[in-house]
C-alpha positions in Angstrom: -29.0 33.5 -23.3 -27.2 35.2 -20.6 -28.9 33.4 -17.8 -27.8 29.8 -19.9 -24.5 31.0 -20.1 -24.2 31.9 -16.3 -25.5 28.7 -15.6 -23.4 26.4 -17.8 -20.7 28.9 -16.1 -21.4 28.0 -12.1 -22.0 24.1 -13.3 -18.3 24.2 -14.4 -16.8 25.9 -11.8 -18.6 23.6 -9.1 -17.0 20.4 -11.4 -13.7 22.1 -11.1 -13.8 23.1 -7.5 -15.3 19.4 -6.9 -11.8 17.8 -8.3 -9.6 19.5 -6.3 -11.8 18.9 -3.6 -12.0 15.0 -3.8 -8.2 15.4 -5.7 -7.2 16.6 -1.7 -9.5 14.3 0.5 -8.1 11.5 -1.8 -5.0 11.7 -0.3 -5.8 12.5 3.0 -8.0 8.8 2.8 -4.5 7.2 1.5 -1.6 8.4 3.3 -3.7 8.8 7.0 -1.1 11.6 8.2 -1.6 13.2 11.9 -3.4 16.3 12.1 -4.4 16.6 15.9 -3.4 14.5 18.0 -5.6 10.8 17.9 -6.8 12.5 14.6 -5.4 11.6 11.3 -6.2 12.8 8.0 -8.4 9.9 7.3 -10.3 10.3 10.0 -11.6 13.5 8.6 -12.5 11.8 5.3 -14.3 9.4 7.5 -16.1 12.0 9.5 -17.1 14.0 6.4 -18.7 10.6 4.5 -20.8 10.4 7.8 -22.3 13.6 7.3 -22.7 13.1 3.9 -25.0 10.2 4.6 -26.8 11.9 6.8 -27.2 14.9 4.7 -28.7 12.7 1.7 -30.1 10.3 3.7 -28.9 7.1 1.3 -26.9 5.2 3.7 -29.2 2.2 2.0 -28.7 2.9 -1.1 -24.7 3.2 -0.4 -24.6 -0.4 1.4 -27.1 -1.6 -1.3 -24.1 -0.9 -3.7 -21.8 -2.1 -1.5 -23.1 -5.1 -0.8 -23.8 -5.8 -5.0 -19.9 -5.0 -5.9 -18.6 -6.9 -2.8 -20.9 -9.8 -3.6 -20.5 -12.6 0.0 -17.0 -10.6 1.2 -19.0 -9.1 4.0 -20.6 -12.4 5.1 -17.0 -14.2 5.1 -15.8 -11.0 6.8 -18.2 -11.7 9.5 -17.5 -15.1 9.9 -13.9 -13.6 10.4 -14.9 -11.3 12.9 -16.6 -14.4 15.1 -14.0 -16.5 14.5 -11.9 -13.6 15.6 -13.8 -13.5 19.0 -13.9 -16.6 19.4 -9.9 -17.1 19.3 -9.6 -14.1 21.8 -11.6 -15.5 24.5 -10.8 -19.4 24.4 -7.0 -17.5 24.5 -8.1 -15.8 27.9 -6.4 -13.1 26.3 -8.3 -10.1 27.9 -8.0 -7.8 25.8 -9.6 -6.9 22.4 -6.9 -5.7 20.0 -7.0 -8.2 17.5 -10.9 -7.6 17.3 -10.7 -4.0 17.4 -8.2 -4.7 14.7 -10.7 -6.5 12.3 -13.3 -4.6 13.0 -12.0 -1.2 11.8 -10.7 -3.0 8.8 -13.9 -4.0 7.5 -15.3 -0.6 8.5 -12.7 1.2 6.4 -13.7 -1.0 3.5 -16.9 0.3 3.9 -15.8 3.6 4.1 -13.3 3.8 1.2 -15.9 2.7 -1.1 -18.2 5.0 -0.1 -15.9 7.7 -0.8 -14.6 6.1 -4.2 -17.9 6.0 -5.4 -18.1 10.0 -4.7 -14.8 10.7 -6.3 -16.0 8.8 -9.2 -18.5 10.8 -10.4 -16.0 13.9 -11.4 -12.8 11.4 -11.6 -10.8 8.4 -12.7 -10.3 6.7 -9.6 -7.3 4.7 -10.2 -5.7 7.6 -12.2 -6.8 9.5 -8.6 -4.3 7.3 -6.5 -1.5 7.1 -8.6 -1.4 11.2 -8.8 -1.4 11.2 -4.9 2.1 8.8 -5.0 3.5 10.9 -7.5 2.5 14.1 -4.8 3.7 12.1 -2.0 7.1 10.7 -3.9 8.0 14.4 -4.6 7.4 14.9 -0.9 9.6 12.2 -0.3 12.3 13.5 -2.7 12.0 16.6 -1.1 12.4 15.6 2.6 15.5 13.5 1.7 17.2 16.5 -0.1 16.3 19.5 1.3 16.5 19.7 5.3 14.4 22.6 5.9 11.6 21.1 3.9 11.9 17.6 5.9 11.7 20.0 9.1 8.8 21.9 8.0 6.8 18.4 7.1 7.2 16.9 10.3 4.6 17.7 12.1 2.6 15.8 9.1 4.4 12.3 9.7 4.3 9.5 12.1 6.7 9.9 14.8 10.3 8.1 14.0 12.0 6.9 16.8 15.9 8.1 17.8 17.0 5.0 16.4 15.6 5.0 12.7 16.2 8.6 12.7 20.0 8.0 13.6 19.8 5.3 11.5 18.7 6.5 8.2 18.8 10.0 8.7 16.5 12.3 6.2 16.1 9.0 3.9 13.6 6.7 5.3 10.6 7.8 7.8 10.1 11.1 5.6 6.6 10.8 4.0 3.9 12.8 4.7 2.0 10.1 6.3 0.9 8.0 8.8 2.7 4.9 8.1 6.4 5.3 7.5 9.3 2.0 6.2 7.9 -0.8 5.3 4.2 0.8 5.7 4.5 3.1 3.1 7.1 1.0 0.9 4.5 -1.5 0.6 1.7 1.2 -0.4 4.0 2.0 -3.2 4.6 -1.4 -4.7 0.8 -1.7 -5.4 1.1 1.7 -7.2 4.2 0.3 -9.1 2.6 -2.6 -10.2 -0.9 -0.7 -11.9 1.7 1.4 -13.1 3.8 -1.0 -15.1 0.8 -2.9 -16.3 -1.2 0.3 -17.1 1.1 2.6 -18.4 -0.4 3.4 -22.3 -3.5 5.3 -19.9 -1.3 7.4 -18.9 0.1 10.3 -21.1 3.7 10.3 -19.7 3.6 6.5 -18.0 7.6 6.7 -17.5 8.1 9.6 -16.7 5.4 9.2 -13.5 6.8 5.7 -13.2 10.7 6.8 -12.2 9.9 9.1 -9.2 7.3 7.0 -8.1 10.1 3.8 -8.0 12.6 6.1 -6.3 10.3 7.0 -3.3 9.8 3.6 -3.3 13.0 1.8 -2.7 14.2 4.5 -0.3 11.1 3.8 1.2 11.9 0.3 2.1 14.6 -2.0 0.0 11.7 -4.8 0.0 9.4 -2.7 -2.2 12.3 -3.8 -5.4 9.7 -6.7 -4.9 6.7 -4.6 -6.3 8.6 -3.4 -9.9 10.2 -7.4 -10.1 6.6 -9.0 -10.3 5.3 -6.2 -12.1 7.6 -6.6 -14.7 6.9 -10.0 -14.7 3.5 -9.6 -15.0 4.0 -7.8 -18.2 5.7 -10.4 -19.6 4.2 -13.1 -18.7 0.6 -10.9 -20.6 2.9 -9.9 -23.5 3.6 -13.9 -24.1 0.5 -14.8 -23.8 -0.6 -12.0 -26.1 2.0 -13.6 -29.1 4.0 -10.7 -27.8 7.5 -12.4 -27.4 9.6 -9.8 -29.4 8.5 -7.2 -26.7 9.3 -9.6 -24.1 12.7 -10.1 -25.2 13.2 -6.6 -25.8 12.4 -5.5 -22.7 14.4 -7.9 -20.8 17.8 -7.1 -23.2 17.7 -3.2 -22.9 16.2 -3.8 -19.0 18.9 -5.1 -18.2 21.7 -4.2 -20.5 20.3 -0.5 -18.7 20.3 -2.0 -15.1 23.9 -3.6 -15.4 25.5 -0.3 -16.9 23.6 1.7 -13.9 25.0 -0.9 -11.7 28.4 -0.4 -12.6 28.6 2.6 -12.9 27.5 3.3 -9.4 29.8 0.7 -8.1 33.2 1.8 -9.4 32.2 6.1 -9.0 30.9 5.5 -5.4 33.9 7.0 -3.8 33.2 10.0 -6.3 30.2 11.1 -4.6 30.5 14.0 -2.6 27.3 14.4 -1.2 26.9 12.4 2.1 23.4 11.7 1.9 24.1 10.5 -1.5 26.8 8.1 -0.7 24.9 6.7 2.2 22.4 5.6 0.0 24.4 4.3 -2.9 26.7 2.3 -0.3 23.3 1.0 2.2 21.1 0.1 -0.8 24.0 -1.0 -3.6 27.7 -1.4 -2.5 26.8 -3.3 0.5 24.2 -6.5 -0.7 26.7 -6.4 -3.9 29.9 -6.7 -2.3 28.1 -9.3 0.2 27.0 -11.5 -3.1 30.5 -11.1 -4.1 32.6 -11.4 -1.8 30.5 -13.8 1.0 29.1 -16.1 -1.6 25.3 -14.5 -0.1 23.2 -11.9 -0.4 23.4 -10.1 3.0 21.7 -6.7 4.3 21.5 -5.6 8.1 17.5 -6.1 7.2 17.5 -9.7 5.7 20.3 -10.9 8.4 17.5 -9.5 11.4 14.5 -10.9 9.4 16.4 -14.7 9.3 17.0 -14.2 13.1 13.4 -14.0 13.3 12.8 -17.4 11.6 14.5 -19.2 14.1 12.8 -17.4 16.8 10.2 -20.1 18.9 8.5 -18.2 21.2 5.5 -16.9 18.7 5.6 -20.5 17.5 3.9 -22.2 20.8 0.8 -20.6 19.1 0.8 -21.5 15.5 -2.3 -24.2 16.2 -4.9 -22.6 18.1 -3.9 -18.7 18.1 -3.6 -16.2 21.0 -6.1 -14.3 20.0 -4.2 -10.8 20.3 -2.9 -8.4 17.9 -0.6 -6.6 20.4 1.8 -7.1 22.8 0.8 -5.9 27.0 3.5 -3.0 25.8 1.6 -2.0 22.8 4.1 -3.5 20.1 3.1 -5.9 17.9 2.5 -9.2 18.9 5.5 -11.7 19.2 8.1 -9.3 18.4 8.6 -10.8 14.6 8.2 -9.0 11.3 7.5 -11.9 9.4 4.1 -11.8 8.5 3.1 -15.3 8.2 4.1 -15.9 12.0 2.3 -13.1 13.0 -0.9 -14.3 11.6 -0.6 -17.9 12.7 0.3 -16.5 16.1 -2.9 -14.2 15.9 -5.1 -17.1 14.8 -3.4 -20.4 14.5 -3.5 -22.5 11.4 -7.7 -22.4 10.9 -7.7 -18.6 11.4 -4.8 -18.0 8.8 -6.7 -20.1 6.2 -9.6 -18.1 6.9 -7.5 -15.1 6.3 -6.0 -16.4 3.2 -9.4 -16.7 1.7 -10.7 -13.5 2.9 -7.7 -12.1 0.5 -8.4 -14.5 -2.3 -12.1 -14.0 -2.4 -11.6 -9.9 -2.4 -9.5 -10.2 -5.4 -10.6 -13.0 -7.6 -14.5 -13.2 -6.7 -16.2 -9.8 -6.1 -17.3 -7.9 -9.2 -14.0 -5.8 -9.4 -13.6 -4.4 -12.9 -9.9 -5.2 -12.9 -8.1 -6.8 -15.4 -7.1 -10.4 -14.7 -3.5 -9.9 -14.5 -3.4 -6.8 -12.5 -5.2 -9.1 -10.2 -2.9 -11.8 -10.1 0.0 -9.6 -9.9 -1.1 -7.6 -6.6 -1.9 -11.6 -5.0 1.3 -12.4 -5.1 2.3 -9.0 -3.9 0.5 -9.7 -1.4 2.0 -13.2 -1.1 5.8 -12.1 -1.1 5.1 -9.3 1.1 4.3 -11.3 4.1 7.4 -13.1 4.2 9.0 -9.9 5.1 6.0 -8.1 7.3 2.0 -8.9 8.3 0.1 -6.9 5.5 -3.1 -8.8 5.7 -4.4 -8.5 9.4 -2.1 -4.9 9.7 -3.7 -4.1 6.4 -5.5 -0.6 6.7 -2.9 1.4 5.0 -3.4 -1.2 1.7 -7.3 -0.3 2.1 -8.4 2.1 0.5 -5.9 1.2 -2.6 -6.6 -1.9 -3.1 -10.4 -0.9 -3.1 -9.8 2.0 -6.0 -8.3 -0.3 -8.0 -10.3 -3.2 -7.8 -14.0 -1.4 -8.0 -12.7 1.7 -10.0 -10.1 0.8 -12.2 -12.9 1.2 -15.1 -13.3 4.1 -17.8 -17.1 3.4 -17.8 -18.9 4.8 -14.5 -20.3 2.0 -11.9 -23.2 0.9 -13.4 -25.2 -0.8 -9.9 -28.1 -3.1 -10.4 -29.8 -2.7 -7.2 
């Protein structure tokens, strides 16, 4: 009896050890934060799946399940991956970013759902990631608050350059992470989103949702975009559902609550004592208000910059055929534009970003992801908006391994595989 008891005993304690293990390499997958130098956090969750394999020995098995969930995805992947070649050296481009580019993509696709599938045999996957957000939101909150805590953190972020820092100070750039502004604000609108449409499966759904949103928007201003089709999404299911009383309530206390908060903000700003404080109220509220009101447009130092880059032609010379690079000869990205959509018809030209487009459609809509229909349709158009603002598609490795839990792992029931 004794021996049972002891036994039942070390079972449970390797289960509980087991969570906090996966709980920590989780977000070391996610957030990719610098370690060594050339060696992130992920890295490390990529070496350790390698040994794994090779400890079990059922790398066949693992692509076997791969291959079932993911259904053709690899084989238009691969047709990607040619075509990506191909661009590259019709281009004369000489060099092998954008390749190198597509390349690891699909091999972190590879490796995020061979780690998910570990993590789900002690956890709920998509419960998983959205605990890591709410980790790396209080980190955030932190960072912005407390200067000594935004010191001792640094060594754990992506380098911010004299510019943003002087710029924005303690209140953008502080995650602990390898992608910082609009990298890790667009992580978070994929988090807001599950979180808006999923909220009854979790206990305290609000509560996890208002830090989460906060890290967000100081994040990046664009990820506002995130909680708007969210919400919408919601709506949209509710009214489908014969929900409309819900619908209507949200949308009178949502934004009888946004107004007030509006307006109260906008007539106390001068109250604020705290300078972080007030930099933030007057950069994220004051300013696109009073430029709405009192310039008949909505105008931010962001959205000005991002219109100057529609007009620019340079990138444009290559919309057709492609240049077949991701990068710039000095290591920026190619063309010098944010806007994602000239960035990838400057990559590929017109055929390659069709390609692309389907690549995105078909991982959402026709792999055997367990998601629910709307979830779906609300993180394509994420994915949609998104781009008019930055690339997220090709420069897509920091939406990885999120996109992946949710899609294969959003599910209460374990992966059943029929190999």
């Amino acid at each position: 009896m004794t021996d049972i008891i002891l036994c039942i005993s070390k079972k449970g304690q390797k289960k509980r050890c087991s969570i906090v293990f996966y709980s920590i390499l989780a977000f070391f997958l996610i957030f990719a934060f610098p370690i060594f130098p050339m060696v992130s956090s992920a890295k490390l969750v990529m070496l350790f799946i390698v040994f794994e394999i090779l400890y079990f020995k059922n790398f066949k098995e693992r692509i076997a399940m791969f291959v079932y969930q993911f259904k053709a995805f690899p084989q238009i992947y691969y047709l990607l991956f040619f075509y990506t070649i191909v661009v590259t050296v019709i281009a004369c481009a000489i060099e092998m970013s954008l390749v190198s580019k597509v390349f690891s993509s699909f091999l972190l696709y590879i490796i995020s759902f061979f780690f998910f599938t570990e993590v789900n045999k002690y956890l709920d996957v998509s419960k998983v990631v959205v605990y890591c957000f709410l980790v790396q939101s209080f980190i955030i909150i932190l960072a912005i608050f407390s200067e000594s805590f935004f010191s001792f953190t640094a060594s754990l972020r992506s380098a911010v350059n004299d510019n943003h820092e002087l710029a924005y100070g303690r209140l953008r750039g502080n995650a602990v992470c390898g992608y910082q502004f609009f990298g890790i604000a667009t992580m978070f609108t994929f988090i807001v989103i599950y979180l808006i449409l999923h909220l009854k499966d979790f206990k305290y759904g609000i509560l996890l949702l208002l830090p989460i949103c906060f890290a967000s928007i100081c994040s990046g201003r664009f990820s506002i975009v995130g909680i708007f089709i969210g919400v919408g999404m919601l709506m949209v299911r509710d009214v489908v559902n014969g929900k409309l009383s819900n619908v209507i309530w949200v949308c009178v206390i949502g934004m009888s609550l946004l107004i007030s908060a509006i307006a109260l903000l906008y007539n106390n700003v001068d109250n604020i004592e705290d300078p972080l404080m007030y930099k933030v109220v007057q950069h994220y509220l004051i300013d696109p208000i009073d430029s709405v009101l009192f310039q008949d447009s909505f105008q931010t130092s962001s959205t000005d910059r991002l219109l100057e880059m529609y007009e620019e032609d340079d990138i444009k010379q290559y919309f057709w055929l492609g240049a077949g690079r991701y990068t710039n000869p000095d290591g920026h990205y190619f063309g010098g534009v944010d806007i994602g959509y000239y960035r990838m018809l400057g990559y590929y030209g017109i055929i390659g970003f069709l390609l692309i487009t389907y690549t995105l459609y078909y991982l959402i809509y026709c792999t055997r992801s367990d998601l629910d229909i709307y979830t779906k349709h609300a993180f394509f158009i994420n994915f949609l908006v998104l781009n008019f603002k930055g690339d997220v598609q090709v420069f897509n490795n920091n939406m990885i391994p999120i996109v992946v839990a949710f899609l294969f792992f959003s599910s209460k029931e374990k992966l059943l595989f029929k190999i």
